[in-house]
C-alpha positions in Angstrom: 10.2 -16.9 -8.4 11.9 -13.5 -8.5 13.1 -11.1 -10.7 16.2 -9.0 -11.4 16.5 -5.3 -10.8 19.2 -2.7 -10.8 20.6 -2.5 -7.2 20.7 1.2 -5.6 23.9 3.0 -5.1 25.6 2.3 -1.3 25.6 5.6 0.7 28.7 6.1 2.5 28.6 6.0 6.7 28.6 9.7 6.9 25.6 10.2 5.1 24.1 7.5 6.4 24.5 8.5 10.1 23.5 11.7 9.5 20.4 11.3 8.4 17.9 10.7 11.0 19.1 13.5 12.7 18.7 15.8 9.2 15.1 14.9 9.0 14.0 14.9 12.2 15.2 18.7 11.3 13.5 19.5 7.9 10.4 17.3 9.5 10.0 20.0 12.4 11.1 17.4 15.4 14.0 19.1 16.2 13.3 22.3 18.2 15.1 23.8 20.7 18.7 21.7 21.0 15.8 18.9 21.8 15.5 15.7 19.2 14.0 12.6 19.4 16.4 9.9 21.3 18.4 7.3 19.8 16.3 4.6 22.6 12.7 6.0 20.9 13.5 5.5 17.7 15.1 2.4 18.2 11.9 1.3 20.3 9.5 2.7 17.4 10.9 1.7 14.5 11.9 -2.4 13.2 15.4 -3.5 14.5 18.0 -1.3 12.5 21.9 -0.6 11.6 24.2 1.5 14.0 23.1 4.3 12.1 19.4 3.9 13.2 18.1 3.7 9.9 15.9 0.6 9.8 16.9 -2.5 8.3 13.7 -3.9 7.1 12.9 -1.0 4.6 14.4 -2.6 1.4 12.6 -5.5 -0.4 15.3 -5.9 -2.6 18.3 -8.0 -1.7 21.2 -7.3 -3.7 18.9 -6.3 -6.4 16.5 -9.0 -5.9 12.8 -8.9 -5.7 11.2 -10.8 -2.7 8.2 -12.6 -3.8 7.3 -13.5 0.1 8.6 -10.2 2.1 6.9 -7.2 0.9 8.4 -3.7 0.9 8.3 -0.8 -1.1 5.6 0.6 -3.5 2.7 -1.3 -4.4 -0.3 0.5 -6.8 -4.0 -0.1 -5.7 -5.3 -1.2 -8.8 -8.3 -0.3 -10.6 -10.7 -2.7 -12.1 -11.3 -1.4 -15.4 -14.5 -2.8 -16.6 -16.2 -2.3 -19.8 -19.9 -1.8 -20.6 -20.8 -5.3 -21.5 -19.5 -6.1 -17.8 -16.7 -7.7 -18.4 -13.1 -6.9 -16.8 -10.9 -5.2 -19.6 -8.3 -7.2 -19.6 -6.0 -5.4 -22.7 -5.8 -1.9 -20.6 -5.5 -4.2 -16.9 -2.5 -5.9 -18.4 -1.0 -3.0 -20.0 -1.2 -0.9 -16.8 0.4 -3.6 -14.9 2.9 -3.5 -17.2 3.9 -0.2 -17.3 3.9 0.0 -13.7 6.4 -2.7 -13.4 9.0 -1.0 -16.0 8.4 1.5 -13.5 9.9 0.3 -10.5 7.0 -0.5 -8.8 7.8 -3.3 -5.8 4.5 -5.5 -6.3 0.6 -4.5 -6.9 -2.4 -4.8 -5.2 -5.6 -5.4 -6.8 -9.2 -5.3 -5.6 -8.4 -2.5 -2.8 -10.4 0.1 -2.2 -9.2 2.2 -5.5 -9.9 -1.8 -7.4 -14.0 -0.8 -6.0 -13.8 -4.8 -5.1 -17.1 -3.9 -2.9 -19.1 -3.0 -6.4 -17.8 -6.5 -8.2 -19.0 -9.6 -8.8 -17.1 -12.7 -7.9 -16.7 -13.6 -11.1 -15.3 -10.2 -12.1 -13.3 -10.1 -9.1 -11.8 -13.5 -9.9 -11.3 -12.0 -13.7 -9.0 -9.4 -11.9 -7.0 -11.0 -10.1 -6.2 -13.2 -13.0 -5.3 -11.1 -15.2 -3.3 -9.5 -13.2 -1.1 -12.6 -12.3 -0.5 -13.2 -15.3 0.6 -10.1 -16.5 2.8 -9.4 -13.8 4.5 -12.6 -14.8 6.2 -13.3 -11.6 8.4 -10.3 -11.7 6.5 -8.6 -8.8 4.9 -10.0 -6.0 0.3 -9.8 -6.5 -1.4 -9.2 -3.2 -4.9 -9.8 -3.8 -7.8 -8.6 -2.4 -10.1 -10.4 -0.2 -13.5 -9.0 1.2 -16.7 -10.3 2.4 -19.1 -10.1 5.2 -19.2 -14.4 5.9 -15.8 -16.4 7.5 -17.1 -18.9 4.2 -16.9 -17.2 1.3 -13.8 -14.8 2.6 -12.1 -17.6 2.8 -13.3 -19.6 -1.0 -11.7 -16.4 -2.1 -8.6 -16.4 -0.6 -8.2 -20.0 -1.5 -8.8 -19.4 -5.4 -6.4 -16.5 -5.2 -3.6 -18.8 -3.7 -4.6 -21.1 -6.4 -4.6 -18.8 -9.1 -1.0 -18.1 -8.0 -1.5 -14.9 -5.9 1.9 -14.1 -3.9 -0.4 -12.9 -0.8 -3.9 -12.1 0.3 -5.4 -8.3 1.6 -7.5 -9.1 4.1 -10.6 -6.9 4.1 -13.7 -7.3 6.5 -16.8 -6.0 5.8 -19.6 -5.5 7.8 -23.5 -4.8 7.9 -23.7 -5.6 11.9 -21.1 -4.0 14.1 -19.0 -7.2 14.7 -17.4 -7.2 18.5 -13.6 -7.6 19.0 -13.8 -11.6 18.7 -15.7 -11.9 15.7 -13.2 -9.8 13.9 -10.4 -11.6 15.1 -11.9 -14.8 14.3 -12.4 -13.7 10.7 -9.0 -12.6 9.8 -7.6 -15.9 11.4 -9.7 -18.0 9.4 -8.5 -16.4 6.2 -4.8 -16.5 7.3 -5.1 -20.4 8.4 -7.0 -21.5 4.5 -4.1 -20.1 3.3 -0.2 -20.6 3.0 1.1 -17.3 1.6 1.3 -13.8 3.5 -1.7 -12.3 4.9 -1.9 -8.2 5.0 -4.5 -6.8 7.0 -6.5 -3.9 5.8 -8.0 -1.0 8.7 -9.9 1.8 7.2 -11.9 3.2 10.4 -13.4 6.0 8.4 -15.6 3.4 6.5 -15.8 -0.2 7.6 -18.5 -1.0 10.5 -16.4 -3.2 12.6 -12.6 -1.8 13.0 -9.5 -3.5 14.2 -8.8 -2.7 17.5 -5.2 -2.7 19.0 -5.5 -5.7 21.0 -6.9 -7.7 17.9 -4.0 -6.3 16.0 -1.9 -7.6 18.7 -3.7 -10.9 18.5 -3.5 -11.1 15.2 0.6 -10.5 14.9 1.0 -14.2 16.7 -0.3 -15.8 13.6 2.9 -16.6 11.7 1.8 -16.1 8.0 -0.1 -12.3 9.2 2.7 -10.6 8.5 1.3 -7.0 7.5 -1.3 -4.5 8.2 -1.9 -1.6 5.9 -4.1 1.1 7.8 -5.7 3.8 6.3 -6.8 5.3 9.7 -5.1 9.1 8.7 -4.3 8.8 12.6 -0.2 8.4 11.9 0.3 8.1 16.1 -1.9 4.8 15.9 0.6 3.4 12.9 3.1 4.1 15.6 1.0 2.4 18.7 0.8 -0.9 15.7 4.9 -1.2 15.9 5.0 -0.7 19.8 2.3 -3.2 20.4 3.9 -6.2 17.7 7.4 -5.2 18.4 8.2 -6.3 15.1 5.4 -9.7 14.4 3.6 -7.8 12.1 5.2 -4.2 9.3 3.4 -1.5 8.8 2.7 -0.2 5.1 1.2 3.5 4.7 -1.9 4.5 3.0 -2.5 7.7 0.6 -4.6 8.9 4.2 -1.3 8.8 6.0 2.1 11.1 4.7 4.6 7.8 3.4 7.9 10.0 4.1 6.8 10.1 7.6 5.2 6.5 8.4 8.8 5.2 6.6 10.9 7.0 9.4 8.6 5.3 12.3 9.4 2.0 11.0 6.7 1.5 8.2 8.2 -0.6 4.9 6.3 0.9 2.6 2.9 2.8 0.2 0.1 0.3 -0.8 -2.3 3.3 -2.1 -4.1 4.1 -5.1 -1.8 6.8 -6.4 1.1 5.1 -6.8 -1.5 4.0 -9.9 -0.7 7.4 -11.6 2.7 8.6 -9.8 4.5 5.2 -9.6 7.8 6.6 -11.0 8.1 9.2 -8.2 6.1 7.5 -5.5 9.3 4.8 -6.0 11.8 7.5 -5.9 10.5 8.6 -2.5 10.4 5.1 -1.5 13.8 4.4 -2.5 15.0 7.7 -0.8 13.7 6.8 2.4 15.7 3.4 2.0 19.2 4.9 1.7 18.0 7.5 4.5 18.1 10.7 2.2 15.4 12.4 4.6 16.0 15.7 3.5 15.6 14.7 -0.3 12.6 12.3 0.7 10.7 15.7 2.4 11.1 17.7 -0.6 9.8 15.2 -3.1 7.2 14.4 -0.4 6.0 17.9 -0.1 5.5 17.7 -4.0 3.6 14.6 -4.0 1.7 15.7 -1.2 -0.5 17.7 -3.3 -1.2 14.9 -5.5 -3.1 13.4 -1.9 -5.0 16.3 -1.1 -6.3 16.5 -5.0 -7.9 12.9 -4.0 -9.2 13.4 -0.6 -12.0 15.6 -2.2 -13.0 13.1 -4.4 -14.4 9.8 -4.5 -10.9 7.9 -4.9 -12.0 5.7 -7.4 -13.0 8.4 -9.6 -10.0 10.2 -9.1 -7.7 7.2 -9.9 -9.8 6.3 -12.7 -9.6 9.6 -14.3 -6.0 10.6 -13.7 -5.4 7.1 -15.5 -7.8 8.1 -18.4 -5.9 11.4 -18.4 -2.3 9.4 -18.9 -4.0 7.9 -21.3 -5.6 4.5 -20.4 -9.2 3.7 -21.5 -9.9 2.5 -17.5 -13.9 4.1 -17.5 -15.8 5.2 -14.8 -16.5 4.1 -11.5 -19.1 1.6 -11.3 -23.0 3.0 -10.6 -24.3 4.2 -8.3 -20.5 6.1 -8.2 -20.7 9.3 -9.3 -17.5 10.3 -12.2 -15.2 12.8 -11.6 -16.5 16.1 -12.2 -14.9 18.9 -14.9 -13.7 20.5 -12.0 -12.4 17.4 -10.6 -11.0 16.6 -13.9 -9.0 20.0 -13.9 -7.8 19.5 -10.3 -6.4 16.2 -11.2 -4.8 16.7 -14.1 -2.8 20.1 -12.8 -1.7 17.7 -9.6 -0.5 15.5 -12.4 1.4 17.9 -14.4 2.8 19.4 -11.1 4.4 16.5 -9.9 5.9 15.4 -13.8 3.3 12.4 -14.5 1.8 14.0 -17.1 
């Protein structure tokens, strides 16, 4: 199924082949008469036009949604739950909603901002429900999928399929430090009990057992493992991922990484939690690094930037949740033993907020 949206203007070929060369400028890689050559970007970055801007970057053909190719801007949800325990669905589905009429490209719950590691199944299942059904097919759902056993990680991804989920997050977690072939076998398993995309999720700074390069590599032969996003904050290992697949598997940025920057290596897109509260500009930047406005993408990405560096203080749970309380959704608190953002948090937040025009 797909949905209609408005097309983006067509740049003209002047623009357009000046612009790698304008933000390798405002982006500090152009010092001395020396840039970056036309054969390492080429060799960095998914197979592109003449101008060298890359040709996977929209998901949208001819204002067309893909439900199965996954570009652009998609929220890390949170999973608002209410006292009693149950998932509130009324402020889930209204969220989603609003994030659509946004622009957003798709949405991602029970990611690390959707605190998927403090749910129960059955609330995890209640999430992902309600959020298929309130995107009502006009965005792609990529749903969430964690555990420490091959068995139940793939249960999960199974129900989620069923349910109607457009793709499956991969997500491995770990008591035991798991060796290079355990990992791989888990993230196989989930892709093969499946028939939709499968994005893997790296976070170094907190899983036990990481994905290693040559898994990665591994990994990219497996037809429907399409994605990785990695939240590593190490941009030149984004840029060792597209070397090493040579186009298997797209990258998709994290709110660790800068977007503007992981777009121009090749990357297709922003799966991060503060898309949740900036999804209006975090699609204009997005969209800007489509038509290859560099220079306009840096300046709205310097603004935004602030917005990232507000949350890396803070649990990023907490901050979600309370910049979305802020905007006016009853979302909560993060679940115990999480701590709430503080006053001062609060404060930080909210002038990042009003900085950037989402508040």
């Amino acid at each position: 199924m797909t949905s209609r949206k408005k097309p983006l203007e067509s740049e003209s070929e002047d623009v357009m082949r000046n612009t790698r060369r304008d933000f390798l400028k405002t982006a500090g890689l152009v010092t001395g008469g020396l840039t970056v050559s036309p054969a390492l970007w080429a060799s960095s970055a998914p197979a592109g036009n003449a101008n060298g801007v890359p040709d996977t970057l929209p998901s949208k053909k001819n204002g067309v949604i893909s439900m199965s190719e996954f570009r652009g801007v998609f929220p890390y949800l949170v999973s608002p739950i209410e006292p009693s325990g149950e998932v509130s669905a009324e402020v889930l589905t209204r969220l989603c909603d609003d994030l659509i009429k946004a622009g957003v490209y798709g949405l991602t719950p029970l990611g690390s901002t959707g605190e998927f590691a403090y749910l129960t199944w059955p609330q995890r299942r209640r999430v992902i429900e309600v959020v298929i059904k309130a995107a009502k097919g006009r965005v792609p759902v990529v749903a969430g999928v964690a555990s420490t056993t091959v068995a139940d990680a793939q249960m999960q991804a199974r129900e989620y399929e069923r349910l109607g989920a457009n793709g499956i997050l991969a997500i491995l977690e770990a008591y035991f430090p798991i060796k290079d072939e355990g990992v791989y076998a888990y993230f196989k398993a989930i892709a093969e009990s499946v028939s939709i995309p499968v994005v893997l999720y790296t976070n170094p700074n907190f899983q036990r057992s990481d994905l290693s390069l040559p898994v990665i590599d591994r990994l990219s032969h497996i037809p429907n493992i399409k994605y990785i996003k990695d939240a590593s904050s190490n941009t030149g290992r984004l840029l060792s991922i597209i070397n090493r697949v040579q186009g298997r598997m797209q990258v998709f940025s994290a709110s660790a990484h800068i977007p503007a920057c992981v777009m121009l290596i090749g990357g297709v897109g922003w799966m991060a939690g503060p898309a949740c509260v900036a999804p209006r500009q975090s699609v204009e930047l997005y969209e800007l690094c489509r038509k290859g406005d560099w220079n306009a993408a840096m300046a709205l990405q310097r603004k935004l930037w602030n917005l990232n560096e507000a949350f890396a203080k803070y649990n990023l749970a907490a901050c979600i949740k309370g910049g979305l309380v802020l905007q006016g959704y009853p979302v909560g608190a993060p679940l115990a033993p999480q701590e709430a953002l503080s006053p001062e948090g609060i404060e930080e937040v909210k002038r990042a907020l009003v900085a950037i025009g989402a508040l």
